[in-house]
One Martini backbone bead per residue (centre of mass of N, CA, C, O) as a GRO file, in nm:
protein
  220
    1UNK     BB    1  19.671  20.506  -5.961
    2UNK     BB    2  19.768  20.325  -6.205
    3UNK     BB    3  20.076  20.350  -6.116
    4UNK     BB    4  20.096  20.298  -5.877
    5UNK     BB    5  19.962  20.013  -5.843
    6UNK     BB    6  20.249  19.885  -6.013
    7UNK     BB    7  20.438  19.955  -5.833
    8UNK     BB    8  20.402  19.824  -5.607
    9UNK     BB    9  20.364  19.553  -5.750
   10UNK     BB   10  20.659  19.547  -5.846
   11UNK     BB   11  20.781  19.570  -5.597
   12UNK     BB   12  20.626  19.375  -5.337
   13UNK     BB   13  20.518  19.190  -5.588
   14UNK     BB   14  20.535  18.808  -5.662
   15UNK     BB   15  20.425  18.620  -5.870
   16UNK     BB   16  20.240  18.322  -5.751
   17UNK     BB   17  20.130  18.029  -5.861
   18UNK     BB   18  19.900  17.951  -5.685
   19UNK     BB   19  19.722  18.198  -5.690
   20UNK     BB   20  19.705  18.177  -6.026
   21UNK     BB   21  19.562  17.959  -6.007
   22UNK     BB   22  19.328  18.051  -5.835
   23UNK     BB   23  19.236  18.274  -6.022
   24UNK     BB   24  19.231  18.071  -6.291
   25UNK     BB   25  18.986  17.874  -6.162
   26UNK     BB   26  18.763  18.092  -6.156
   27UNK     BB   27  18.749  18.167  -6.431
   28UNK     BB   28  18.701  17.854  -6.576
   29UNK     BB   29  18.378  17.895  -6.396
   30UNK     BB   30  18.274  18.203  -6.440
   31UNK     BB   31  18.335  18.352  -6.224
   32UNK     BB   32  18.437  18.591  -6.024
   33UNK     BB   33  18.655  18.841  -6.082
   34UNK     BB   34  18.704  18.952  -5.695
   35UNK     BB   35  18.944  18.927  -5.590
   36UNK     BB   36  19.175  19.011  -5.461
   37UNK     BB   37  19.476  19.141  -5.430
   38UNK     BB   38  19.794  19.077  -5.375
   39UNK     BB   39  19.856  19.310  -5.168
   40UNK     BB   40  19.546  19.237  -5.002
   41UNK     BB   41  19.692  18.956  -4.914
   42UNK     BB   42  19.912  19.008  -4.763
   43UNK     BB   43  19.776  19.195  -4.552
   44UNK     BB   44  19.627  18.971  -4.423
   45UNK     BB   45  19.865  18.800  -4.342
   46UNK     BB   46  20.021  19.005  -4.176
   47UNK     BB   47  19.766  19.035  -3.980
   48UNK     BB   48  19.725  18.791  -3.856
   49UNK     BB   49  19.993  18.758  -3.776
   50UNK     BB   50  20.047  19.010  -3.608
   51UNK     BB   51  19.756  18.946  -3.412
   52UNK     BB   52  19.758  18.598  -3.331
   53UNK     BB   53  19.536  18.467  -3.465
   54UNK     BB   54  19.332  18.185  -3.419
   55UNK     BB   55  19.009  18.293  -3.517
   56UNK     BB   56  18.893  18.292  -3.830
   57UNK     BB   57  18.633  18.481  -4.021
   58UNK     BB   58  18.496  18.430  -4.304
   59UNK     BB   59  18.310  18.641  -4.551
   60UNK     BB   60  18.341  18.541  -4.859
   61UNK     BB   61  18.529  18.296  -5.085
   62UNK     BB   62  18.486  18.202  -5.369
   63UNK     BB   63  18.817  18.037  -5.437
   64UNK     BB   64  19.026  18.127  -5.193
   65UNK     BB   65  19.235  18.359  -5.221
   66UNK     BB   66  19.195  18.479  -4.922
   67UNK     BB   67  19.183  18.230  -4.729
   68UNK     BB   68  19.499  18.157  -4.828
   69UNK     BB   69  19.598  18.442  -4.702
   70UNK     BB   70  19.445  18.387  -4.415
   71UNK     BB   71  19.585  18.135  -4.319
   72UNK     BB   72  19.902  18.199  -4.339
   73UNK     BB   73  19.879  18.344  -4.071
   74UNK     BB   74  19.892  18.109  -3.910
   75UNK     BB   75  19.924  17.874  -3.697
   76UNK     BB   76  19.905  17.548  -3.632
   77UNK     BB   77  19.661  17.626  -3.442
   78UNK     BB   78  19.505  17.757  -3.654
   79UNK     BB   79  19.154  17.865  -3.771
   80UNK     BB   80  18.890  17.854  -4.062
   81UNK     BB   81  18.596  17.999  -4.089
   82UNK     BB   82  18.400  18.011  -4.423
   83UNK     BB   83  18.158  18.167  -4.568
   84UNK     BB   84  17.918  18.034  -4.846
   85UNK     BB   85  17.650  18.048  -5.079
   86UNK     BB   86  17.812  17.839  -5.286
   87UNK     BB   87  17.915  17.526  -5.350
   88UNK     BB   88  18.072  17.565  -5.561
   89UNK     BB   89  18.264  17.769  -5.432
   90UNK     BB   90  18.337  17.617  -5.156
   91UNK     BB   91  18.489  17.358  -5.298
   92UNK     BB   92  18.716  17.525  -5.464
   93UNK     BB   93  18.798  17.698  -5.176
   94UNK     BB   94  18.893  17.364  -5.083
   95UNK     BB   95  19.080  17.319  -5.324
   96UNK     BB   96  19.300  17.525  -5.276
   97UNK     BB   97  19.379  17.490  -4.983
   98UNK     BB   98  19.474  17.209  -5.062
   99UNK     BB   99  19.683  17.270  -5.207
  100UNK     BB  100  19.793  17.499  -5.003
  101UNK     BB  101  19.834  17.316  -4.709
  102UNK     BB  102  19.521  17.411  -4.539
  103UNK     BB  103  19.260  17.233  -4.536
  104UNK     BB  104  19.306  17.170  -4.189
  105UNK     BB  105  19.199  17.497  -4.150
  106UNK     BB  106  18.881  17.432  -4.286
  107UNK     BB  107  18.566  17.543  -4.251
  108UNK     BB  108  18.252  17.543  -4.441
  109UNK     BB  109  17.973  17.719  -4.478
  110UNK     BB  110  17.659  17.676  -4.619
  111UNK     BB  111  17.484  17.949  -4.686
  112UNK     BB  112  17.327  18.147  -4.537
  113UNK     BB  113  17.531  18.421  -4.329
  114UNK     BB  114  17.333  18.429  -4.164
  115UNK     BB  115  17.223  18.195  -4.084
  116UNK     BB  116  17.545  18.106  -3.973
  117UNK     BB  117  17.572  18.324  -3.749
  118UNK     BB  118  17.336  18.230  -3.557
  119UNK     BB  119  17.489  17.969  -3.510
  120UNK     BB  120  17.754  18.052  -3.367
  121UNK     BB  121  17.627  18.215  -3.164
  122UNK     BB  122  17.440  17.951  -3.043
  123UNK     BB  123  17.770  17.845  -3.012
  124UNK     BB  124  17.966  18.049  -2.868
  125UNK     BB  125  18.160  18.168  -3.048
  126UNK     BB  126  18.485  18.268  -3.112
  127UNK     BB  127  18.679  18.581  -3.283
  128UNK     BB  128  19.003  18.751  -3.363
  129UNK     BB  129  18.921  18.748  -3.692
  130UNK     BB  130  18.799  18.874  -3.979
  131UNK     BB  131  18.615  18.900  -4.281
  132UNK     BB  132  18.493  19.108  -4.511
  133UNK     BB  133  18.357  19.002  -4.879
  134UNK     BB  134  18.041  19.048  -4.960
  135UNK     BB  135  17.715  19.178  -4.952
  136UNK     BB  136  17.688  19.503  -4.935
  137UNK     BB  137  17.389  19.512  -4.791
  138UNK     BB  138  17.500  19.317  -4.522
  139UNK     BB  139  17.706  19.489  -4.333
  140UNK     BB  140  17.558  19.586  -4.114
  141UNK     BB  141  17.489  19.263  -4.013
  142UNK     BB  142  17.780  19.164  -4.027
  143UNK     BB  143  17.904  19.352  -3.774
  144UNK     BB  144  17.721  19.257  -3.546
  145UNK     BB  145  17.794  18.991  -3.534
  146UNK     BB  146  18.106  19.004  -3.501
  147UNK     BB  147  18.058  19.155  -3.249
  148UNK     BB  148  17.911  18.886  -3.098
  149UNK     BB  149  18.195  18.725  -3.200
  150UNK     BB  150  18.373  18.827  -3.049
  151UNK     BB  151  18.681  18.913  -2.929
  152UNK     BB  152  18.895  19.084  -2.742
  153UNK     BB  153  19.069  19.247  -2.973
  154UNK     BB  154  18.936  19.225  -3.232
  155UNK     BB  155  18.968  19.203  -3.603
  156UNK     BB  156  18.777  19.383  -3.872
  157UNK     BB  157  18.760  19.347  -4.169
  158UNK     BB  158  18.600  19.568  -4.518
  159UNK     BB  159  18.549  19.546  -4.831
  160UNK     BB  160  18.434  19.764  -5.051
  161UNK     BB  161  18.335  20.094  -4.902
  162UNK     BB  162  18.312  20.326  -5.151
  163UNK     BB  163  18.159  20.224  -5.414
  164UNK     BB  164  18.360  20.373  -5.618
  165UNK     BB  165  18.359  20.652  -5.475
  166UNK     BB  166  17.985  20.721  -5.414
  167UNK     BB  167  18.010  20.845  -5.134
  168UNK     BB  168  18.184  21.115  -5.216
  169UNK     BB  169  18.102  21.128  -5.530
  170UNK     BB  170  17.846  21.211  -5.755
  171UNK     BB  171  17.987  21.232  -5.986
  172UNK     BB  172  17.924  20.947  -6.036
  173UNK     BB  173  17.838  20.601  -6.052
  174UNK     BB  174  17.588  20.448  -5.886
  175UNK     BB  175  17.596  20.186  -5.652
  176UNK     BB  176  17.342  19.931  -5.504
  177UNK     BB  177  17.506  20.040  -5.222
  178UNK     BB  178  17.588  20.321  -5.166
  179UNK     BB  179  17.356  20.329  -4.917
  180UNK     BB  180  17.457  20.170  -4.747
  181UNK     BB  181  17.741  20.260  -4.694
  182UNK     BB  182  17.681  20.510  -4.566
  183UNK     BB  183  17.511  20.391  -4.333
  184UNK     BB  184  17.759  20.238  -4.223
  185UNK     BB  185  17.915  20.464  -4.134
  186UNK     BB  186  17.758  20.568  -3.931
  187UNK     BB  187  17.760  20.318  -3.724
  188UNK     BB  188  18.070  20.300  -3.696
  189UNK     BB  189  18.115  20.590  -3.657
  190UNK     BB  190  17.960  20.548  -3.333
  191UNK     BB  191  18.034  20.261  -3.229
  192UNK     BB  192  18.131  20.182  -2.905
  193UNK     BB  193  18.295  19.889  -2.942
  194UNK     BB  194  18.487  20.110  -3.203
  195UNK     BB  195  18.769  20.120  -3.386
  196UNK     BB  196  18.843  20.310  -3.662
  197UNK     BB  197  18.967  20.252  -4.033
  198UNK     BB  198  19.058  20.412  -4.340
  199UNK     BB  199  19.238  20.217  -4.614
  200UNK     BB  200  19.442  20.276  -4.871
  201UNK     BB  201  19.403  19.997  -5.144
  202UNK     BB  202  19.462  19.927  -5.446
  203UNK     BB  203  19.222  19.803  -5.685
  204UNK     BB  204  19.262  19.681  -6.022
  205UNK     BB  205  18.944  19.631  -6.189
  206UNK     BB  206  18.825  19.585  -6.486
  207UNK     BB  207  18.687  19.848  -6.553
  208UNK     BB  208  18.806  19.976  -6.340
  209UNK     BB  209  19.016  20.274  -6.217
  210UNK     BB  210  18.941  20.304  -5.861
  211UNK     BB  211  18.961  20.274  -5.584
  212UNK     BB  212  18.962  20.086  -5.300
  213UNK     BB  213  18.848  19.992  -4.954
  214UNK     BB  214  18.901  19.977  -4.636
  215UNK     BB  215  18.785  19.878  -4.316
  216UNK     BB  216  18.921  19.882  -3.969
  217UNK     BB  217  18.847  19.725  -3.672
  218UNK     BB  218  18.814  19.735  -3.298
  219UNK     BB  219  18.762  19.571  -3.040
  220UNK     BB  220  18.700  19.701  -2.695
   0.00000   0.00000   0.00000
């Protein structure tokens, strides 16, 4: 798999100084580096483009490098609002979006995830395209909420839902959301609302050896 993921690397995707800087700023402060693959931000760019959505909702900001990914496929009136629980991660997230001359596409909201979509359905916001990208024990929690918010025909992903492969393989090392995500995966593809798609696209991060999995749903 990490031959493969080389091989797609090295055909398909050139590294871009701007990325490079938002993934070394995101080290040199310590965060945590999960940022997308460069192959999953572009296809987030391009599910964008290709879906016209014009009001993006990002689940986890982190140093903006998704963002950055998620905004680029908008159009001059499209907007990206991305909540993240960490102020100072919302910060430099809206310093590399405006490094990289999307700032005026992007508003943040900071603290607790769920109350602020909470926040969003009481001022019944409507949102045609998603990313969740935070913590995984409350995804099933997340895509409810998308659910409330979504428009018609919007389209949800869902990142790093396979657990490092824990949720269909034992002998793995069990990760503390596998059980979750195992939840999540009965809810949604049972669940009246939508249409579901699990598709593999490998992340090689850190210690990690084994693809992580997107699913997308489409809000019927």
């Amino acid at each position: 798999m990490e031959k493969v993921e080389q091989y797609i690397e090295s055909t398909f995707h050139t590294k871009e100084a701007l990325l490079e800087e938002i993934k070394a700023s995101i080290m040199e402060r310590g965060m945590p580096s999960i940022s997308v693959s460069p192959n999953t931000g572009k296809l987030l760019t391009m599910l964008v483009a290709i879906s016209g959505a014009k009001e993006i909702l990002e689940i986890g900001a982190l140093g903006g490098y998704s963002g950055t990914c998620l905004a680029r496929g908008l159009d001059e009136q499209g907007r990206l609002t991305s909540l993240e629980l960490e102020e100072e991660y919302g910060k430099l997230a809206h310093a590399n979006l405006t490094k990289a001359g999307l700032g005026n596409k992007v508003t943040y909201l900071i603290g607790e995830a769920l109350t602020s979509l909470e926040t969003l359905v009481n001022e019944q916001k409507r949102f045609d395209f998603f990313f969740i990208d935070a913590d995984k024990e409350n995804y099933e929690n997340y895509l409810e909420y998308c659910i409330k918010l979504a428009a018609p025909g919007a389209l949800i992903v869902t990142d790093n839902v396979l657990a490092v492969g824990s949720v269909a393989d034992e002998t793995l090392k069990r990760r503390k959301y596998t059980d979750s995500m195992k939840k999540f995966y009965e809810i949604e593809t049972n669940h009246s609302c939508l249409e579901a798609l699990l598709i593999p696209i490998g992340d090689i991060f850190y210690e990690f050896e084994r693809p992580f999995y997107r699913i997308f749903f489409r809000v019927k």
